[in-house]
KEKE-3310 file (N, C-alpha, C; in steps of 0.2 Angstrom, whole numbers, plus 5000, padded with zeros to 4 digits):
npx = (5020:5010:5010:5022:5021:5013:5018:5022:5032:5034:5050:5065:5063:5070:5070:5077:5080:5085:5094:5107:5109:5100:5108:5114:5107:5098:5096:5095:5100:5097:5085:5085:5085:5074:5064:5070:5063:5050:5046:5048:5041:5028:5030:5027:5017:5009:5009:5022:5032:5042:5042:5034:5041:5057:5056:5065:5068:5080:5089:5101:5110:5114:5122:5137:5146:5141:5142:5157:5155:5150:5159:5167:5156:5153:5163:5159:5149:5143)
npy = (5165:5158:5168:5165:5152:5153:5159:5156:5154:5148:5142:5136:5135:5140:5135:5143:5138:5145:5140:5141:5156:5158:5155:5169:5177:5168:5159:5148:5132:5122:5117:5117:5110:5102:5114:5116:5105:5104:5116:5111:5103:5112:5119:5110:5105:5115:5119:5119:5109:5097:5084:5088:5093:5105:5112:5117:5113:5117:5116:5127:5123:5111:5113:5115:5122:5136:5140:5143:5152:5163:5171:5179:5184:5193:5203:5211:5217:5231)
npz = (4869:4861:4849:4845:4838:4829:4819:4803:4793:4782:4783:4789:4807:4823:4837:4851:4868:4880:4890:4898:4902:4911:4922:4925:4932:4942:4960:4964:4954:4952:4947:4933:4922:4924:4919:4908:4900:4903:4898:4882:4881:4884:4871:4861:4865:4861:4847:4840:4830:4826:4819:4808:4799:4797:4809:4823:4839:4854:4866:4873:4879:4873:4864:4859:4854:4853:4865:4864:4856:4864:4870:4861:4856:4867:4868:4858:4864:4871)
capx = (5022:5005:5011:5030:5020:5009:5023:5023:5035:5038:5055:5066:5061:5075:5068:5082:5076:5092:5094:5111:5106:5097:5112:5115:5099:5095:5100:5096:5101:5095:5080:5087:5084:5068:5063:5071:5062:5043:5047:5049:5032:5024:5031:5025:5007:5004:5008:5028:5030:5047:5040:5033:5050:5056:5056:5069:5069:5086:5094:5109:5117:5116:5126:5144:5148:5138:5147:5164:5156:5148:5164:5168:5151:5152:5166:5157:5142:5143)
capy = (5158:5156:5170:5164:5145:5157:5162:5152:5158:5145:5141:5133:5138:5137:5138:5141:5138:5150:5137:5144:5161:5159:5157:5174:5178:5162:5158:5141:5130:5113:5114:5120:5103:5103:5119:5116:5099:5108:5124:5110:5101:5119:5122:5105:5105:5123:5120:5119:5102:5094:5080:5093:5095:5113:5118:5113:5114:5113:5117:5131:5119:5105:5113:5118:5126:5140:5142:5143:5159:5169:5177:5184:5191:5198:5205:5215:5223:5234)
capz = (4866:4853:4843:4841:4835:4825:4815:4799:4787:4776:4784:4795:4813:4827:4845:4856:4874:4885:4899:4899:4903:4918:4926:4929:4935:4947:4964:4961:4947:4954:4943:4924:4917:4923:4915:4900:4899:4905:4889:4875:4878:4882:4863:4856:4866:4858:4842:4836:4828:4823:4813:4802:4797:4798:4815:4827:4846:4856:4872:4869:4883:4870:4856:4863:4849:4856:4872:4861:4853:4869:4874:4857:4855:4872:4868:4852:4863:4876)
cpx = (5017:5008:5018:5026:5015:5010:5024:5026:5037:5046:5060:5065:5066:5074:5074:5079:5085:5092:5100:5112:5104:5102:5114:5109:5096:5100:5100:5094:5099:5089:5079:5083:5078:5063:5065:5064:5051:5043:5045:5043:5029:5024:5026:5016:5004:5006:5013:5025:5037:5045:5039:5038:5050:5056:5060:5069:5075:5088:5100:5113:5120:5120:5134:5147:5147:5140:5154:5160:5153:5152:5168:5163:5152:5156:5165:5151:5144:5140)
cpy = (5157:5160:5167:5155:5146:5159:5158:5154:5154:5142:5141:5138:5134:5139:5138:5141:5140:5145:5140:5151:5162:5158:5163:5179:5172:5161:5151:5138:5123:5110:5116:5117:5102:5108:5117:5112:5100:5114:5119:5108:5107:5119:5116:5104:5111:5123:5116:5110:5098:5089:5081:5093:5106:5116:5113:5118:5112:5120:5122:5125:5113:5105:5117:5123:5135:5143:5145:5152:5166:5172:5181:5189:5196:5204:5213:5220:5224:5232)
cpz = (4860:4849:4838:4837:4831:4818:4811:4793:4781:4778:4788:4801:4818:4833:4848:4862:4879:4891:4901:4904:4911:4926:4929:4932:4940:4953:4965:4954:4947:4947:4934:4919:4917:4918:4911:4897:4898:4897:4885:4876:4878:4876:4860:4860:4864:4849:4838:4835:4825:4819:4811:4797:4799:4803:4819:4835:4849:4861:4871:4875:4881:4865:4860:4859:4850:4863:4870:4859:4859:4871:4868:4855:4861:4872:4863:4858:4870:4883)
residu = (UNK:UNK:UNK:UNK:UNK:UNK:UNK:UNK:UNK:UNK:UNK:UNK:UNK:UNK:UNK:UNK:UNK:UNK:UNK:UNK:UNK:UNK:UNK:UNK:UNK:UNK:UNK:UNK:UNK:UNK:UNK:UNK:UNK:UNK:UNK:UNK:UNK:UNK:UNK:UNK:UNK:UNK:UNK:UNK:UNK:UNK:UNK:UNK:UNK:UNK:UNK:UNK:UNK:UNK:UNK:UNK:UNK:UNK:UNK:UNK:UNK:UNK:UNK:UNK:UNK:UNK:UNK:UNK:UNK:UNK:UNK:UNK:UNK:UNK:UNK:UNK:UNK:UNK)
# end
């Protein structure tokens, strides 16, 4: 995680935090929201900074739009 808040390139920075994802890899799901909610500070206490401007933090489970397109990429990769 330092080197990804390491990474200063000049230009916007879009964390995606997978909370989705771990669905198919977890036997329980009780605690997602918490992890999610535990990753963003980890990011904002090492470094990241949205006030800065330029770097955005965000949930894939909070943009739906993102859900609409995983079944046609799925569909592109083996």
């Amino acid at each position: 995680m330092k080197k990804r808040v390491a990474v200063d390139l000049g230009v916007e920075t879009f964390v995606l935090i997978a909370d989705y994802q771990v669905l198919t890899d977890r036997d329980d799901f009780s605690k997602i929201a918490d992890f999610t909610l535990e990753l963003t500070a980890d990011y904002l206490s090492l470094g990241l900074d949205p006030e800065k401007g330029g770097t955005f933090i965000f949930a894939h489970s909070g943009v739906p739009e993102l859900n609409q397109l995983v079944v046609p990429f799925l569909g592109l990769l083996p």
